[in-house]
Every structure is written in structure tokens, then in C-alpha cells.
C-alpha positions in Angstrom: 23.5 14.6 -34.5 21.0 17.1 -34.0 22.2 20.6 -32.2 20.9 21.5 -28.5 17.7 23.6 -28.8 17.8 27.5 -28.2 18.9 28.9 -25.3 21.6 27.5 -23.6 23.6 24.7 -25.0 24.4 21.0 -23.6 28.4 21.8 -21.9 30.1 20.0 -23.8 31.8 16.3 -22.5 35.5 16.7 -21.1 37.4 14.9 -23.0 38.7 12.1 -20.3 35.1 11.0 -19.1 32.2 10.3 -21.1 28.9 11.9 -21.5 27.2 12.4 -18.1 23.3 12.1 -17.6 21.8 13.1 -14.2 18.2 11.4 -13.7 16.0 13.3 -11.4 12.8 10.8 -10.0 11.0 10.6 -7.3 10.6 6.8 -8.0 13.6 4.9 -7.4 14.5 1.7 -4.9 13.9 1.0 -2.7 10.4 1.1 -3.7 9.6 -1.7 -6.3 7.4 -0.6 -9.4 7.8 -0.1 -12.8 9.4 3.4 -13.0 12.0 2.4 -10.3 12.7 -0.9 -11.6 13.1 0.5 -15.1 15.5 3.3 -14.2 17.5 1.2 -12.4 18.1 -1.3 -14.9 18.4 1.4 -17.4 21.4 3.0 -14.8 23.4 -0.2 -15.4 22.7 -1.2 -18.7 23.7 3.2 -20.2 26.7 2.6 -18.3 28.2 0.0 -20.0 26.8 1.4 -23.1 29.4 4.3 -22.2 27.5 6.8 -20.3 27.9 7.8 -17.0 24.9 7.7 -14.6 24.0 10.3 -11.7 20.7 9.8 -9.9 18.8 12.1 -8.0 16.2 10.7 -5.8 14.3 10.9 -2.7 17.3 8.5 -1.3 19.2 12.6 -0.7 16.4 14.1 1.3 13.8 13.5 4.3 10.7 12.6 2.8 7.1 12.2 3.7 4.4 9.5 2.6 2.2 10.1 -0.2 -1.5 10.9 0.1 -3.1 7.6 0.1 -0.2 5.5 -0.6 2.0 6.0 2.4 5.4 3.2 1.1 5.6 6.1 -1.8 7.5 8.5 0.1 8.2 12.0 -1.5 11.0 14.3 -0.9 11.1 16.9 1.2 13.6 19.3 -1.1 14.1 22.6 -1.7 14.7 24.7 -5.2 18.0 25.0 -3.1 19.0 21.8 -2.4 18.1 20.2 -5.9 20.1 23.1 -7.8 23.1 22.1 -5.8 22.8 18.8 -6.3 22.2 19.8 -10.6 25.2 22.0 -10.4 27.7 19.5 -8.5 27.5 17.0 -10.7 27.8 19.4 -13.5 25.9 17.1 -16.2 25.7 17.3 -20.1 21.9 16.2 -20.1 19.7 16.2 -17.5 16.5 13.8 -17.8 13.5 14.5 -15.5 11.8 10.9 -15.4 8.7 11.9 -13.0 6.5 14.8 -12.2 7.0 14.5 -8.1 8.9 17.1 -6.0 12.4 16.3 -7.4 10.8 16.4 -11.0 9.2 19.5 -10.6 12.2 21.2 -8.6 14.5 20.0 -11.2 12.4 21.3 -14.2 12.6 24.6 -12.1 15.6 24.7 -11.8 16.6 24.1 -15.7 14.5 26.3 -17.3 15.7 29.2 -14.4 19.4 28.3 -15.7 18.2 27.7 -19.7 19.9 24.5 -19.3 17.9 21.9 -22.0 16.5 18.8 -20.1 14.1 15.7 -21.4 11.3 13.8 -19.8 9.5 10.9 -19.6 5.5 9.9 -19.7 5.6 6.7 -17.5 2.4 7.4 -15.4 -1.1 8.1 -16.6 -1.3 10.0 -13.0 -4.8 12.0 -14.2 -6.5 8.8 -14.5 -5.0 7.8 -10.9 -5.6 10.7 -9.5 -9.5 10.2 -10.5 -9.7 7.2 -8.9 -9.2 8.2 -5.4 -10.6 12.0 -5.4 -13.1 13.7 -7.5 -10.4 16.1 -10.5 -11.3 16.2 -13.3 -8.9 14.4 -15.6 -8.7 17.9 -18.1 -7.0 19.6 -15.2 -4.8 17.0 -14.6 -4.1 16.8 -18.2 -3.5 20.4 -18.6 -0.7 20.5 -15.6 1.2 17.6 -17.1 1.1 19.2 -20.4 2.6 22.3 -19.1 5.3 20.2 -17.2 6.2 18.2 -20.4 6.1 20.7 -23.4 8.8 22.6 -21.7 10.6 19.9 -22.4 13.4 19.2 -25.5 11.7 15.7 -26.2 9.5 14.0 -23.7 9.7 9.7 -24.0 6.7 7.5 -24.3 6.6 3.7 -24.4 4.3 3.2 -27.2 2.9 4.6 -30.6 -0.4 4.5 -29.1 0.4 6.2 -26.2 2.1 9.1 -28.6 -0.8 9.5 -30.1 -3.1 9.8 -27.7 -0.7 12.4 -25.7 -0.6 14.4 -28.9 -4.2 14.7 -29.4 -3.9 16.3 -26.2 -2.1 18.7 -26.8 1.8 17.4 -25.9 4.8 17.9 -28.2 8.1 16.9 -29.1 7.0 12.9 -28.5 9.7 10.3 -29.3 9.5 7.0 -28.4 11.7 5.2 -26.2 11.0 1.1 -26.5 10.7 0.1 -22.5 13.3 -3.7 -22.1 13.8 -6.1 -19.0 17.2 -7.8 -18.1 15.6 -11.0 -19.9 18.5 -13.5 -17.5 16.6 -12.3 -14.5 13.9 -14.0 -15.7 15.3 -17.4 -17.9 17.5 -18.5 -15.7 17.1 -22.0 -13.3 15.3 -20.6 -10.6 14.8 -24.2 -8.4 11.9 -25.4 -7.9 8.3 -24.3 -8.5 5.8 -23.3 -5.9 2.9 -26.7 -5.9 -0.2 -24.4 -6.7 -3.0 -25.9 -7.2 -3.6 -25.8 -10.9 -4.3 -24.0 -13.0 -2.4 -21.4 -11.6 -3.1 -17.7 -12.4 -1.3 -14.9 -11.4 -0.9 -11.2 -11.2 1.8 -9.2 -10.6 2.0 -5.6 -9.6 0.6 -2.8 -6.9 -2.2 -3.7 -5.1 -4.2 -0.4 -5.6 -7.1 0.9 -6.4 -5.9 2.3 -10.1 -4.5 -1.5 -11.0 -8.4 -2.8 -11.3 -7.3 -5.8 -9.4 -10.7 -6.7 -8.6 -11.5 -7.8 -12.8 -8.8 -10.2 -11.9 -10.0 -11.3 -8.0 -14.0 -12.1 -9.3 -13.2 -14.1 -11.9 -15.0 -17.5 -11.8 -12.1 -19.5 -12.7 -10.6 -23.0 -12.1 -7.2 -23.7 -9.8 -5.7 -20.6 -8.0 -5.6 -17.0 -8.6 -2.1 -15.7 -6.9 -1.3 -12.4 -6.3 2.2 -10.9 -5.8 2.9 -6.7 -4.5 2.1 -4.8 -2.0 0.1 -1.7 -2.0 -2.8 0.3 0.2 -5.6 -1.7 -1.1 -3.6 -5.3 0.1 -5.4 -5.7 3.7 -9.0 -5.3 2.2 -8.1 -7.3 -0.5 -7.5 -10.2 1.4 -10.3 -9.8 3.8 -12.4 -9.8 0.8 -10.8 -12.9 -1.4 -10.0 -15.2 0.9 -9.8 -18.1 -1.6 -6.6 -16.3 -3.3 -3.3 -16.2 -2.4 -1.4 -13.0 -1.7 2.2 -13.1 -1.4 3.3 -9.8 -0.8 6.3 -8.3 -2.2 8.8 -10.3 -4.0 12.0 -10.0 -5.7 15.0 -11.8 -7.3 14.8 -15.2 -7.3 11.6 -15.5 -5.6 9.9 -13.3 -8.4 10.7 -15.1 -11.2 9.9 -18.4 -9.2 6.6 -17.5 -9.3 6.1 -16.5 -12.7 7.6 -20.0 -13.8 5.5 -21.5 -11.6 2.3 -20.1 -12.9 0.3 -21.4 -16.0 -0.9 -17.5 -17.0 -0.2 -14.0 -16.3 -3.6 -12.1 -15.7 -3.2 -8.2 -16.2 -6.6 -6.1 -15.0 -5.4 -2.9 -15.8 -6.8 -0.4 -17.9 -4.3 2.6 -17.3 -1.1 1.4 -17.3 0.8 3.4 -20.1 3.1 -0.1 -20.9 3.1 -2.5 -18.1 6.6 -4.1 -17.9 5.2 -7.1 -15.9 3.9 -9.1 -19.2 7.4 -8.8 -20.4 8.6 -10.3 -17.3 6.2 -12.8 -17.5 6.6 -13.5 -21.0 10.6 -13.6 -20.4 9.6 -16.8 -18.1 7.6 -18.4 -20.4 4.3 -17.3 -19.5 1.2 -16.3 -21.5 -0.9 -13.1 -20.6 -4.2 -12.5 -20.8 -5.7 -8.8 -20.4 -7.9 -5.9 -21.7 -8.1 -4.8 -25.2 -6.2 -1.2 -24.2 -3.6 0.9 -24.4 -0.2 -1.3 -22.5 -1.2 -4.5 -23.4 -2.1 -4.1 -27.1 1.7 -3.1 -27.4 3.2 -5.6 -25.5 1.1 -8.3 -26.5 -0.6 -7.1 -29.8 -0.4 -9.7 -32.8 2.6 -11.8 -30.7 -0.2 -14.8 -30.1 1.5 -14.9 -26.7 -1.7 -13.3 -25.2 -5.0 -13.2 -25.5 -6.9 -9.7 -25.0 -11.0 -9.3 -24.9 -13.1 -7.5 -22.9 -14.0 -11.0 -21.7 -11.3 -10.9 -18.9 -12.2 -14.6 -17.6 -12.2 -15.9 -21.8 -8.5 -14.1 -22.1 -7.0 -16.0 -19.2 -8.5 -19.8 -20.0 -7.9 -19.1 -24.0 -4.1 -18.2 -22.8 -3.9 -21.6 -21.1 -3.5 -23.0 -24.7 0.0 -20.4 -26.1 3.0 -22.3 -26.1 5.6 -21.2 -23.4 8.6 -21.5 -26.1 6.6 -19.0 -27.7 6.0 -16.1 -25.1 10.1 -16.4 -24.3 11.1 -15.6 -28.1 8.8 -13.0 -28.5 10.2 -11.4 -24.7 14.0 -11.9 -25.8 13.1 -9.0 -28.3 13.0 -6.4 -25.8 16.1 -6.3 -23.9 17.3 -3.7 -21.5 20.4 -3.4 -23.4 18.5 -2.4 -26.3 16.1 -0.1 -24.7 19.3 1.7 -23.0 20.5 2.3 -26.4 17.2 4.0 -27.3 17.1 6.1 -24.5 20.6 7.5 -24.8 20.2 7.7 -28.8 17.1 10.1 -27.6 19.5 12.0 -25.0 21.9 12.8 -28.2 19.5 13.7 -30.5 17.0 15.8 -28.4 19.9 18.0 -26.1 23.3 17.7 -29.0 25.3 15.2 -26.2 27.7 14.1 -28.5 26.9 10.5 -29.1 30.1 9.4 -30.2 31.3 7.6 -26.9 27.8 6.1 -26.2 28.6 2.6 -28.0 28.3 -0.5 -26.1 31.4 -2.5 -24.3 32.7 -5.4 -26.1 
């Protein structure tokens, strides 16, 4: 295992407990995206991989709606208030997942105390950020590259997205495999909603930054179905009146509708993974999207997708992929799996000893 960098070291485990990680994000339930849903499954599944979990979210503090997207709500903290809440809990890593208020504070607050802390790039927010007001994505870039290289190791999804953040200037890139709970969505989940067929749907925010409307003017046959929530919702539905929009959903009723549809259409061009085709895949359903960065990792050579530029060709060519063949290829990626990555990136990047960090049973 690889020692903690200069400065001050990782405190070192107590002997009766095991290793203890606090997570600092502004993105956390009970709002429902990818960052929150990951870091929750990845709370349960590192803790019966040994670990103990302490979260830091907006859940502590008053917050305040985001610009433009008032259900994100961001956390009214201090440098005050976060360093107590760092200090209480007395961690042996700290891992800053977002760039928000608690990210920032927290970054503040470990480089103030030389305490050694990791991150993660989940959010292309330069490109998001562009989309709704006119800055230029090279100051963007330059901000998050300050916040990250101060890092010990900053976690990203995909090969392709490590190389494109290195040939801007980022450092100390390790990858970190993103997994789903794969029973959440392969289980019996009663009967299946009677769209009209064939039905194609999308999952995710309904924002600007998703590129929802590739998806919504398609000229295709059956239904197009949309499930989220998001600021762009209301006009959406004004303006496609011939889809369906469900609104949020969750549980049960979210992997309903993915076995109930006949292919997953993902729009986006920005997304740095997009955990959704896995979920989809998980329930047996093919995906069809853009040639980019997100899905050429999740899908890539699988053949339980179909990418082109040609957004409507992608989703009636995926009519035709198996459904026995999307599941296999999902059952790879496993949340218990990507835990283990995350933690193994924990011990290596900060010196946490690894030791007690093996899974139960």
C-alpha cells in the first residue's frame, strides 16, 4: 500500500473500528440523480465491504435553490460549521465527491489543516454551465482544475474521460468503474405498463444540458416515454404533447418502466458516464445513443446498443438486440464491485490501511 502524500498523514485506524471515510457532496437524497444515487449505493455497499461511512450533505444545513434549477438546493454552510463537522467525526480519508459549497468548504478546510483528501469528476459542469449563460468553458475548466489537482487522486468513470481531463491539464487521474445494485433492477416487478408499442424511453433530468429534445423530435413509431423531473419539464410537455411524461420515479415503479419498454433512448452529449443505460441494460433493455464520451463506455463493442449520429437509426436498429443479452453484459458492473474500486483508490491514494476493507462473507 502506497504511503499518504506529504504533508500531513492519514490518522491512523483505532484498532476496534474500521477505517472511516467521510464523503462531503452537495448531491445526496433526497434529490434523485446520478451522483446522489451513486453515493448512496456506494454508502451501503463500502460498509459491508468493511468501511465505515460518514456523509456530509446539504441534509446538515439550511439551503437555498440553485440558479436555474430550484429542486437542487445548496447549502448554506460556513468554513465553521463544515470544519466541525470534518473534525467530529475524526475520519482517516476524507473524499470530496462535488464542487458545490460543502465541496469547496471541505477542500478548504483540508488543505488549511494539511489533512490529504480525494475527489471525484462526476459532472462536466463547464459544458452545463454554457448551456444556460454565456462562460466560456476555459474558465470553467481552469476553476475545476484548480479544485481537483489539489487533490491526492481525483476519480473518473472512464478511460476516455481520463484522457480528455488530462489533456487539460488535471493530474493524479485514477479510475473508479461506476456499478448499480443490478436486483433493483432484475427482480419481478408485476406487471408492465400497456404502452403503445414500440415503446421508447428515456430516463433522467429534464434539462436543458440532457438534449432531451434529439430524443422528443424523433419521427418514430409507438411511444416515446419520458421519466424525471427537472426545470425544462412544463415546457416540454406543452411542446410534445404526443409523449408521455411521468415524472419522477423510483423503486418499483422505475424499474417497471424500464421492463416495460422496448429501448432506452439516451440524447445526451455531456454526461461523463450515464448510469441510466446500466439500469436499463440491468432490465433487459437495449440503448440507443450518440457516438460520445458516456455511452461509448457503457455501451462500446457490448452489441447491447447501438450508437450513430443518426439518433432515430440507433433507437429502431436497437429494437432488434436480444434482452438476455443487455442483462449479461449489465451483471458485470455491480455496485459491490465498484465499492471495492473506490475504497481500493481510498487506500492507495491517502495510505488508509486497507487491510480491514474486505467484503462480509
Amino acid at each position: 500500500m502506497s504511503r499518504a502524500p506529504a504533508g500531513r498523514r492519514a490518522p491512523a485506524p483505532e484498532a476496534d473500528r474500521p477505517p472511516r471515510i467521510l464523503i462531503a457532496t452537495d448531491a445526496y437524497r433526497p434529490q434523485v440523480n446520478g451522483v446522489a444515487r451513486t453515493l448512496e449505493w456506494l454508502a451501503e455497499e463500502a460498509t459491508a465491504l468493511g468501511a465505515e461511512i460518514v456523509m456530509l450533505t446539504p441534509e446538515r444545513f439550511p439551503t437555498i435553490p440553485a440558479p436555474s434549477y430550484p429542486a437542487l438546493p445548496l447549502a448554506l454552510a460556513t468554513p465553521a460549521a463544515i470544519a466541525r463537522e470534518i473534525e467530529r467525526h475524526r475520519p482517516d480519508a476524507v473524499h470530496i465527491a462535488t464542487e458545490g459549497p460543502i465541496g469547496f468548504l471541505a477542500r478548504r478546510h483540508c488543505r488549511a489543516t494539511g489533512r490529504p483528501f480525494t475527489t471525484c469528476y462526476h459532472t462536466r459542469f463547464p459544458e452545463y454551465l454554457a448551456a444556460r449563460w454565456p462562460i466560456p468553458l476555459s474558465w470553467s475548466y481552469a476553476a475545476l482544475r484548480r479544485f481537483h489537482n489539489a487533490a491526492a487522486a481525483t476519480m473518473v468513470s472512464t478511460p476516455a474521460l481520463k484522457a480528455e481531463l488530462e489533456s487539460r491539464g488535471f493530474n493524479k487521474l485514477v479510475l473508479w468503474r461506476r456499478g448499480i445494485p443490478l436486483a433493483r433492477f432484475t427482480g419481478d416487478v408485476g406487471p408492465r405498463h400497456d404502452w403503445p408499442r414500440p415503446a421508447f424511453l428515456y430516463v433522467g433530468r429534464v434539462a436543458v444540458e440532457k438534449n432531451l429534445e434529439a430524443f422528443l423530435d424523433l419521427d418514430l413509431p409507438g411511444t416515446k416515454i419520458v421519466v424525471g423531473d427537472g426545470p425544462a419539464r412544463a415546457g416540454f410537455e406543452q411542446r410534445y404533447q404526443n409523449a408521455i411524461f411521468t415524472g419522477r420515479l423510483d423503486g418499483v415503479e422505475l424499474a417497471r418502466a424500464y421492463a416495460s419498454a422496448d429501448a432506452f433512448v439516451f440524447p445526451s452529449l455531456t454526461d461523463t458516464f450515464g448510469l441510466v443505460m446500466l439500469e436499463a441494460m440491468a432490465a433487459g433493455l437495449p440503448v440507443a445513443a450518440f457516438p460520445v464520451t458516456g455511452p461509448r463506455d457503457v455501451v462500446g463493442d457490448s452489441g447491447c446498443g447501438v450508437l450513430d449520429t443518426d439518433l432515430r437509426k440507433a433507437a429502431l436498429a436497437a429494437l432488434d438486440i436480444p434482452r438476455d443479452r443487455c442483462r449479461a453484459h449489465a451483471a458485470r458492473h455491480s455496485m459491490r464491485e465498484s465499492a471495492r474500486g473506490f475504497l481500493d483508490n481510498i487506500a492507495t491514494a491517502i495510505g488508509v490501511r486497507a487491510a480491514s476493507l474486505q467484503a462480509v462473507g
